[in-house]
N, C-alpha and C positions, 0 to 999 in steps of 0.2 A: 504494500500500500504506500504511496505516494505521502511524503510528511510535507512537501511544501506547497502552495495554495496552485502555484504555477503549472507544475508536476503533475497536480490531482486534474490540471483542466487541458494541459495538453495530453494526458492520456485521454480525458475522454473525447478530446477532438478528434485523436486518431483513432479509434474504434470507432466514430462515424464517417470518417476519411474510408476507413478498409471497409466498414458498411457498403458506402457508394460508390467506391473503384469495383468491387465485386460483382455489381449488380452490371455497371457497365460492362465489363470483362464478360459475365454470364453472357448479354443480350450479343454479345459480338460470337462467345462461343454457340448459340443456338443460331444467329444468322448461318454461320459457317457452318453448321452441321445441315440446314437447310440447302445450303448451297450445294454442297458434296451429293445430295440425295439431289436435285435437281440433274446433276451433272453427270451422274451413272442414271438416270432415267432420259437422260438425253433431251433433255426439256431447257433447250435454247436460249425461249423470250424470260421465263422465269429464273433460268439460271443469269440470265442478263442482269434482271431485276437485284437480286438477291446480291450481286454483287457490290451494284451502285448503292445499295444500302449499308454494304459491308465497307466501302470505302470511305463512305459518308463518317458513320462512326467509329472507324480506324482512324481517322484522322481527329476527328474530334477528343477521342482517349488521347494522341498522342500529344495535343495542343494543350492539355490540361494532366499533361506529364504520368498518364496513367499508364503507358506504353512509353519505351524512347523510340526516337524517331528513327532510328535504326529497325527495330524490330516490326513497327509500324509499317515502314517501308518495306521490309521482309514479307511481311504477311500479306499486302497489298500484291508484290510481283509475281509470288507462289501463285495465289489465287488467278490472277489477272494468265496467271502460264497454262494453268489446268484449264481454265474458261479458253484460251488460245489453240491450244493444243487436243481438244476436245470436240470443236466445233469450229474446224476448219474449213473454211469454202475448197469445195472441190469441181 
């Protein structure tokens, strides 16, 4: 337990910190698990979708330091390769 006033309030700021990075993190792992099921069902327009969603709040975790922008960028080009590599015009 926490003896100083400052101590007792930055712990409980970051138990709501890892509260809400969590919650974000989750919504980008179900996007993504979304996306991968789109993309072995060969389903195009929605794996399109799914993406731009995924990008959307990939970037937003990483502006608000929830991701570094390395890994952010990683997990954008992965995705952006299987969507490429997947559904290539032929």
């Amino acid at each position: 337990m926490p003896q100083l006033k400052q101590s007792a309030k930055r712990l409980r700021q970051s138990k709501k910190l890892a509260i809400a990075n969590k919650r974000v993190k989750d919504n980008i792992d179900y996007l993504a698990r979304n996306f991968k099921k789109a993309v072995t069902a060969k389903d195009k327009s929605q794996a399109q979708d799914f993406a731009k969603k995924l990008i959307k709040l990939i970037d937003k975790a990483a502006k608000r330091n929830i991701y570094h922008l390395n890994k952010a960028a990683r997990k954008k080009s992965r995705m952006m390769k299987t969507l490429n590599s997947n559904f290539k015009d032929k």
